[in-house]
N, C-alpha and C positions, 0 to 999 in steps of 0.2 A: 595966612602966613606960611604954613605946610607949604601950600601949590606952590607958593613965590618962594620958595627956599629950594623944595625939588626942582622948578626948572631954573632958577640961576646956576645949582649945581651942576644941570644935567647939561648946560652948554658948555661952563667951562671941563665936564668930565666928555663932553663929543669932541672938543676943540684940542683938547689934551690928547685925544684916541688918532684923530684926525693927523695933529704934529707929528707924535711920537711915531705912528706907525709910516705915514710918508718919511720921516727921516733916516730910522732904521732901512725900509722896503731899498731907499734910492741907492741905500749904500752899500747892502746884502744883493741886491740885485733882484730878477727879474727869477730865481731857480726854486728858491724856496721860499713860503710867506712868513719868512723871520721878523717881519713888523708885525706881524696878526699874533706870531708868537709871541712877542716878548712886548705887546701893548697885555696878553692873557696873564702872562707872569709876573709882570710889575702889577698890577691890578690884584693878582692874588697876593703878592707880598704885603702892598699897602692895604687891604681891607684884612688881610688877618693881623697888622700893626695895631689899626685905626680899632679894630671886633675886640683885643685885647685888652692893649693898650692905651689908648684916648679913651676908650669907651666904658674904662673903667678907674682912671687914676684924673680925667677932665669931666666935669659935670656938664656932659653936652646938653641941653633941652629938646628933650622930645623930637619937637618940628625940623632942629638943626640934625641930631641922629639920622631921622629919615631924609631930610635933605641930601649928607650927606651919601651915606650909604646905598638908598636908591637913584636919588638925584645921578652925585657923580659917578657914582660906580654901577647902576644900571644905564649910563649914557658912555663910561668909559668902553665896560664889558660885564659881561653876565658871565662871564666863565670862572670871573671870579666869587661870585654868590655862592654857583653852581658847587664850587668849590669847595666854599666853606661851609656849606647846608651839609657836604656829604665827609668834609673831616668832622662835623660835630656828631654826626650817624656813629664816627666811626670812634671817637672819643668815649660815648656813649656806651659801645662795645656792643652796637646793633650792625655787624656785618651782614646779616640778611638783606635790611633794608636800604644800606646803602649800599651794597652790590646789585639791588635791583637797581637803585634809582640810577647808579653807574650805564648799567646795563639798558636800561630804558632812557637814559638820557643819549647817550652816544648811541646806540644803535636807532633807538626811534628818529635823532637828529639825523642820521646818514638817512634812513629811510624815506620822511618828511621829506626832507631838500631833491631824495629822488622822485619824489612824487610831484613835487609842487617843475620839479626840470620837467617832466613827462607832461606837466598837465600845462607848463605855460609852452612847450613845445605842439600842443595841441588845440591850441586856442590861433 
């Protein structure tokens, strides 16, 4: 029931990613990626709604939780996870650790994507 819950979600959280940021992209234009943006920002509003609020006043089950959470919101974005992993760091009042994970997340991502440019440039 988990797998069939996570991938129902995770098409209508790819199909939602897919609409919203072509609709935004065509009408921001071609200059800056304000669909990548604001597919990141709606994703973080709604999973710290859903972290909060459903997740604590709806008795989601288990299977539905993860469905939902992974499912759609790791097929929406991950930036939103990302997100909420490192305001809970910071709730917590662990600034070391969520300043690495900051720091190792964005700059290792810039890193990664030049490595992997370099290496399918190289292939």
């Amino acid at each position: 029931m988990r797998l069939l819950l996570i991938s129902a979600f995770g098409v209508a959280g790819t199909l939602a990613r897919y609409w919203l940021q072509g609709f935004v992209q065509q009408r921001a234009g071609a200059g800056f990626p304000m669909g990548t943006l604001i597919v990141n920002l709606t994703a973080c509003l709604a999973l710290g709604v859903v972290s909060e609020y459903a997740m604590r006043h709806i008795a989601f089950p288990p299977d539905w939780r993860i469905g939902i959470t992974v499912g759609f919101f790791g097929a929406y974005s991950t930036f939103s996870t990302f997100s909420l992993e490192t305001m809970k760091m910071l709730d917590e009042g662990d600034w070391l650790r969520a300043s690495a994970y900051l720091a190792a997340s964005i700059v290792g991502g810039l890193l990664a994507v030049r490595l992997g440019m370099r290496m399918g440039g190289a292939i």
